[in-house]
N, C-alpha and C positions, 0 to 999 in steps of 0.2 A: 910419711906415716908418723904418727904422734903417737906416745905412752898410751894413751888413751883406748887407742884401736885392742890393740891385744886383753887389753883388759875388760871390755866391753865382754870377751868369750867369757872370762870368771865364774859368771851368776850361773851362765847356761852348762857350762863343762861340770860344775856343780851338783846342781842338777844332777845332772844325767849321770854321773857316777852313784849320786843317791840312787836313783831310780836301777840303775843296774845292781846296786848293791839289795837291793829290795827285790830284782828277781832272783836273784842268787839266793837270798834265804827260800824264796817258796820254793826252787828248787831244791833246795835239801830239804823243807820239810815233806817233800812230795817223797822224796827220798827215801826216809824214812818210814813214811809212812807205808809205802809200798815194801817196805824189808817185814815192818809188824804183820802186813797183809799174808806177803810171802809165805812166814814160818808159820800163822796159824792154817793157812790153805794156798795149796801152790794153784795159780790160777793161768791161763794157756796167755791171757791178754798180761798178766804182768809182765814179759817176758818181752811183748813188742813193746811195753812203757818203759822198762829197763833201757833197752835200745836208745829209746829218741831220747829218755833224761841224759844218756851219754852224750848227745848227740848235743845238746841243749846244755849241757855244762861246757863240753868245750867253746860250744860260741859264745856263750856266756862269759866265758878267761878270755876270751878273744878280744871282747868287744871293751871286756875293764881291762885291758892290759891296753888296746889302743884308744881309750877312755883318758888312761892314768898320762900315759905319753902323750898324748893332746895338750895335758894340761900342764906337764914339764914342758916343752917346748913352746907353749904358749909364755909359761912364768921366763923361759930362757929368751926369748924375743925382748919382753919386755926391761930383762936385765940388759941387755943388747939396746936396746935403744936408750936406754938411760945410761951408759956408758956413750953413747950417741956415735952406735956402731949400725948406721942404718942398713947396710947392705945385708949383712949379718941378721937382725932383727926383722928383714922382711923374708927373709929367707924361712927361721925359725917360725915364723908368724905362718908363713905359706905350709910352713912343713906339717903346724899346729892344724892348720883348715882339713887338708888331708886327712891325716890321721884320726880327725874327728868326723869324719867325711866316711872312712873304713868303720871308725867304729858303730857309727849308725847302721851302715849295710850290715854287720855281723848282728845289730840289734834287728833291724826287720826280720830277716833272716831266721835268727831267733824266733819270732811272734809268730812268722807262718807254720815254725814246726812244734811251736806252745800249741797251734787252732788244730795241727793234725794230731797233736797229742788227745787233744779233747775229742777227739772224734772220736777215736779209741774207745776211751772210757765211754761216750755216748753210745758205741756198738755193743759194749758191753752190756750197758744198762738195759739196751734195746733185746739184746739176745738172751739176757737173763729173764725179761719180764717176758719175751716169749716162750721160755721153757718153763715158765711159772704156768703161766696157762696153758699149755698143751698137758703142766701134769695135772690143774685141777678138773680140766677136764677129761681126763685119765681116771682120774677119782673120783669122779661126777658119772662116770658109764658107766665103773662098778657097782656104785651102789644102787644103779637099775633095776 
């Protein structure tokens, strides 16, 4: 294996730390936003969105802590092979594939319980726009 191999991960490991660092913010401003929601009206759904944002931050630290370690032991392989410690450096190389290999699974992982999160807030949207109409038509039989 040549310098070259480990280095090729660089662009992609990249990446994909941006990209988790960009879920990690919309997670806190959901965050957030759901705290403003809270104080001004405590709502029954905030309470299961609480839940998964928990749920969703920890795989979140998960997947940048086996994100960030990807990309140290990809940088250590490649110090290993330039010292031209091959056994060493394909080791660290292998250990890098792994590890970015976990960090993906904790990212899909992630995604399926971001779509159940949406679902959430879509029942909500749903069950509020049904008790919007049950009450205008409430207020539609009284003034009969």
């Amino acid at each position: 294996m040549t310098l070259t191999t480990p280095a090729l991960l660089f662009p992609a490991i990249s990446l994909l730390l941006l990209a988790y660092t960009n879920r990690f913010l919309v997670l806190a401003q959901l965050i957030r936003k759901l705290a403003e929601e809270e104080r001004s009206q405590h709502q029954d759904v905030t309470a299961r969105q609480i839940q998964m944002l928990r749920k969703r931050i920890s795989l979140t630290k998960r997947m940048q802590v086996a994100g960030v370690l990807s990309f140290l032991l990809c940088t250590l392989s490649m110090f290993a092979l330039f010292l031209s410690l091959e056994l060493l450096g394909l080791i660290l190389f292998g250990a890098s594939l792994i590890t970015l290999s976990i960090s993906l699974v904790y990212s899909l992982w992630e995604v399926l319980l971001s779509t159940n999160a949406l679902n959430v807030q879509l029942q909500d949207i749903e069950a509020l726009g049904g008790a919007r109409q049950r009450e205008s038509h409430h207020t539609s039989e009284k003034r009969r």
